[in-house]
Each structure stands twice: as structure tokens, then as C-alpha cells.
DRENFI-835074 format. One line per 2 residues: their letters; for each residue x, y, z of N, C-alpha, C. Coordinates in pm, 1 decimal, padded with zeros to 6 digits. Layout:
% residues N
a	X:Y:Z:X:Y:Z:X:Y:Z ~ ...
***
This chain:
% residues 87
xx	11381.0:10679.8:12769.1:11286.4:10788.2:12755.3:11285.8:10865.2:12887.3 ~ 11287.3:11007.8:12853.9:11272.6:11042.4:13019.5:11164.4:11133.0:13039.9
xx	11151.2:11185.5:13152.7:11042.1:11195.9:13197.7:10978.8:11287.9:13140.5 ~ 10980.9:11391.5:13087.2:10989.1:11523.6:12978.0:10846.9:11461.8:12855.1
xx	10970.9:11314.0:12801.7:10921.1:11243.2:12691.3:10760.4:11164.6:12719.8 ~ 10852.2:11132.5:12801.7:10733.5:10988.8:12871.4:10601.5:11081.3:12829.0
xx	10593.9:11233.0:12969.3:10453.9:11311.7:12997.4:10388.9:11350.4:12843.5 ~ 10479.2:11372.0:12771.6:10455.3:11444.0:12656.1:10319.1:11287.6:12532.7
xx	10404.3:11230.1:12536.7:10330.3:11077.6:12528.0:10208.1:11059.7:12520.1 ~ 10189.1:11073.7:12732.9:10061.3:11019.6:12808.1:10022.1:11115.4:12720.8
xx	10050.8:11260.7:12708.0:09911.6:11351.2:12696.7:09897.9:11336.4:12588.7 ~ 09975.4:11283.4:12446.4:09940.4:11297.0:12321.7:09809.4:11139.7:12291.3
xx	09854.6:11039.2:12387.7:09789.1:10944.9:12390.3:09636.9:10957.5:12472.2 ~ 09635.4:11083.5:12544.0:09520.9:11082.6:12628.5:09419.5:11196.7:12558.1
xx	09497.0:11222.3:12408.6:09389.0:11295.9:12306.5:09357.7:11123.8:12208.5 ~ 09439.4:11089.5:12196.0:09386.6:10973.8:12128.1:09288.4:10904.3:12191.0
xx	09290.6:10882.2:12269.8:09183.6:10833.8:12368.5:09044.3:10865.3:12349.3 ~ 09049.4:11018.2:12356.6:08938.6:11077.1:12418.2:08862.2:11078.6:12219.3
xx	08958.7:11161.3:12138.3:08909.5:11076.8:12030.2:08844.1:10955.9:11973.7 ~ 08896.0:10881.3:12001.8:08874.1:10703.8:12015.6:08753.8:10709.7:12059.9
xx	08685.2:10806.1:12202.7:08574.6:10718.0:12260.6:08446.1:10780.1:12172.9 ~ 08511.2:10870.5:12110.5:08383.1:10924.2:12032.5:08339.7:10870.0:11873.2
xx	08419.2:10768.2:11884.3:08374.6:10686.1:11753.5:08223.8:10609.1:11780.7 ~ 08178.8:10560.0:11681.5:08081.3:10455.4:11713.7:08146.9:10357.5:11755.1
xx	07998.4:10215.8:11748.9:08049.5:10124.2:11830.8:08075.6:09982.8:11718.0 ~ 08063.1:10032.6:11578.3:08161.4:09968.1:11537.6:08234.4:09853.9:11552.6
xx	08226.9:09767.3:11464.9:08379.4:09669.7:11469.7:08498.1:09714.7:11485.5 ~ 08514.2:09817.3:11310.4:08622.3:09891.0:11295.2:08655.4:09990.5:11466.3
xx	08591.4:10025.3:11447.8:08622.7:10156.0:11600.7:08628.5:10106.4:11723.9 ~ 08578.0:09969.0:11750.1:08634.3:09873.5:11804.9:08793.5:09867.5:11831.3
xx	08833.2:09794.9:11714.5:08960.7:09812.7:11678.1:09058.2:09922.7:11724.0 ~ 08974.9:10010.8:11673.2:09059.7:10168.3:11667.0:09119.6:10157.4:11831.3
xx	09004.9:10120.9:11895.2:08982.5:10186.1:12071.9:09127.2:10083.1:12109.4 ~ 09095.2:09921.1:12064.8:09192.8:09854.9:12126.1:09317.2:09880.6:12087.3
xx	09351.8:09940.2:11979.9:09489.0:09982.1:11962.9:09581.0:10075.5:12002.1 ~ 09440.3:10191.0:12017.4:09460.8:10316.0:12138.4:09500.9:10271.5:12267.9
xx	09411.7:10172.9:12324.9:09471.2:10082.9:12440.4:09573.0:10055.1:12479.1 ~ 09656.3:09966.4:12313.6:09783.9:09902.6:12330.7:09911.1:09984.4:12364.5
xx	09881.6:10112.5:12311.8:09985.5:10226.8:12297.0:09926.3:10274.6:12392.9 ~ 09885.5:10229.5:12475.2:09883.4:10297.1:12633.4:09990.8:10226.1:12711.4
xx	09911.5:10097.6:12707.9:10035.9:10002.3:12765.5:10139.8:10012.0:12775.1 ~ 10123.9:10030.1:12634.1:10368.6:10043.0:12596.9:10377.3:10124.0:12599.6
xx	10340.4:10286.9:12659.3:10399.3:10341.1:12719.2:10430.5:10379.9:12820.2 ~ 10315.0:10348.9:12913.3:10294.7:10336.4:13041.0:10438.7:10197.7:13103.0
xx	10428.1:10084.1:13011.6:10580.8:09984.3:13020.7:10701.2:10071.7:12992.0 ~ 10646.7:10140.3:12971.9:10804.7:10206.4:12881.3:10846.4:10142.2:12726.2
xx	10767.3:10075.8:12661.7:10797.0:10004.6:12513.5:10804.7:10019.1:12443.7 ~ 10825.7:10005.3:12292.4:10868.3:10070.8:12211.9:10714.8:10081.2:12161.3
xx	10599.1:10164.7:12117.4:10519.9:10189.0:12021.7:10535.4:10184.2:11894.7 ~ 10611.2:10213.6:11814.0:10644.6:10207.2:11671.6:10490.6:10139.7:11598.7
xx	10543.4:09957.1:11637.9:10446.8:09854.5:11564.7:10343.0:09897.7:11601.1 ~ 10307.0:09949.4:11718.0:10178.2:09966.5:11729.7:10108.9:10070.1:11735.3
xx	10196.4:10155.2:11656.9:10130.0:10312.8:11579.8:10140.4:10236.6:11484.0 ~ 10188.2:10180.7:11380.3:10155.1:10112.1:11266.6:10035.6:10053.4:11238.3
xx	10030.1:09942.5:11372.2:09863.9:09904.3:11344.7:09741.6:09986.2:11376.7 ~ 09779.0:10099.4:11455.5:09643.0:10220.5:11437.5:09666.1:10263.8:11376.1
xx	09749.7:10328.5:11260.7:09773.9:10395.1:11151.9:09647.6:10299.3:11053.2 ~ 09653.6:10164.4:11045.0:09594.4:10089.1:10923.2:09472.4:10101.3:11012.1
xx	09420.6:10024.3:11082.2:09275.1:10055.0:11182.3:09209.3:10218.8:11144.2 ~ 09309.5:10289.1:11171.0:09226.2:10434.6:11145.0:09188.2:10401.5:11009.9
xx	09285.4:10396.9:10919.5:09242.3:10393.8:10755.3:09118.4:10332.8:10713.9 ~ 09078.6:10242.1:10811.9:08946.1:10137.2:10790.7:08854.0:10170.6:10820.5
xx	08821.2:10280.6:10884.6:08737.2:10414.0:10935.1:08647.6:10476.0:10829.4 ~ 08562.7:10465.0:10809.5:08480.2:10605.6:10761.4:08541.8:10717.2:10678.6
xx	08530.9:10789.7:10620.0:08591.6:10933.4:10661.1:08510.3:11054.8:10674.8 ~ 08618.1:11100.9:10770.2:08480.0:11202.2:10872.7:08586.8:11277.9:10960.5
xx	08552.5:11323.5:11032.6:08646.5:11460.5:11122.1:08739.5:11395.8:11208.6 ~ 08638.2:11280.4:11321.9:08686.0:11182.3:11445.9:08853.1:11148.5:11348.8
xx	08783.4:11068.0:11194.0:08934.3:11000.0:11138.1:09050.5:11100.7:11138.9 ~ 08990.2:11211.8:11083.0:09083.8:11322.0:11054.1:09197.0:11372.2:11173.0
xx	09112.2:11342.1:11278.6:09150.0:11405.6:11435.4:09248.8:11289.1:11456.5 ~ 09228.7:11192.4:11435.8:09268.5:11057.0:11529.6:09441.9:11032.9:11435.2
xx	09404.4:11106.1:11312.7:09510.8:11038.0:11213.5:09632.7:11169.3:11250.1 ~ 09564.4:11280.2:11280.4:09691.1:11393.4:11339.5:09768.3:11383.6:11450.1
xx	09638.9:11333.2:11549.5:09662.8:11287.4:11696.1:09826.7:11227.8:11639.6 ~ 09760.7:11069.2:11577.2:09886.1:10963.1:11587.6:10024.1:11001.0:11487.5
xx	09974.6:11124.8:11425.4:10117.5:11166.5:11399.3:10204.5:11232.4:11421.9 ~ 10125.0:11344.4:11534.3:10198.4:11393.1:11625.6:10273.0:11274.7:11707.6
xx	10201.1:11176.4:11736.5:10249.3:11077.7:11840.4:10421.1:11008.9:11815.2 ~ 10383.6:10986.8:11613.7:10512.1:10946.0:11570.2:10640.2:11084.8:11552.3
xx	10585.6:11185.7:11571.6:10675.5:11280.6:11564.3:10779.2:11320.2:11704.2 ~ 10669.9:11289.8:11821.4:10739.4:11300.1:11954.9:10835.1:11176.4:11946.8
xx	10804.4:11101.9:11922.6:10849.3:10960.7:11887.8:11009.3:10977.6:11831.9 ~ 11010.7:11034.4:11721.9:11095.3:11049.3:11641.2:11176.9:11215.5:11674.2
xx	11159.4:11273.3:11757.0:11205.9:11381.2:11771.5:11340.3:11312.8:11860.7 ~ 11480.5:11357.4:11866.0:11575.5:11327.1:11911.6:11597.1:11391.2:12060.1
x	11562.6:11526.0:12011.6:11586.2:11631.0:12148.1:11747.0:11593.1:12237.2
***
């Protein structure tokens, strides 16, 4: 991944974030936050995210529905699109 990719990432992950904190406090949104977390990690490691846009993909689904979900579920598909973009 290079550096282009990487930045593009942090910032798509640092809307997920900021999303994330505006959930309640929740079990589910709980969840949501720690998975937002994990896909910090691995990218900040440099790791592969995939699995773990998968498991916030299902976490979001367990959500409410309401705007935050709506936001959080575009967020992470932009996320899989940078992801998947070849460039």
C-alpha cells in the first residue's frame, strides 16, 4: 500500500470514527466502536482489513435504523471501494 493509499484510508477511517462516537452507548454500538477500532489498527499495521470490514459490515446491520447507520454503512463502503480500487 503506498502512501497515497494508506492517507486516503486514515481519512476514510477517521469519518468512521467520528460517526461511531455518535452512536449511543449501546451494546450493539459498543461493538460498532470496537470494530471501528480494529480497522484502525490494521491499517495503521499496514493489514489487510477485508475480515474486518466484514465484521462492521454485520455490527452495523445490528444497529437501529437511523441516519448514524446510514452514514456508517457508506462510510464503510467507500472504505471497501478504496480497498478495492487497483489504481
Amino acid at each position: 500500500m503506498d502512501r497515497a493509499d494508506a492517507q486516503s484510508l486514515r481519512q476514510l477511517h477517521a469519518t468512521l470514527h467520528r460517526y461511531a462516537g455518535w452512536l449511543n452507548r449501546e451494546r450493539t454500538a459498543a461493538t460498532v466502536r470496537a470494530d471501528v477500532h480494529a480497522v484502525g489498527a490494521a491499517i495503521e499495521a499496514g493489514a489487510d482489513v477485508s475480515s474486518l470490514l466484514q465484521s462492521l459490515d454485520a455490527s452495523i446491520a445490528r444497529l437501529p435504523g437511523g441516519e448514524v447507520r446510514k452514514m456508517l454503512r457508506v462510510a464503510a463502503r467507500q472504505m471497501r471501494r478504496a480497498l478495492a480500487d487497483p489504481r
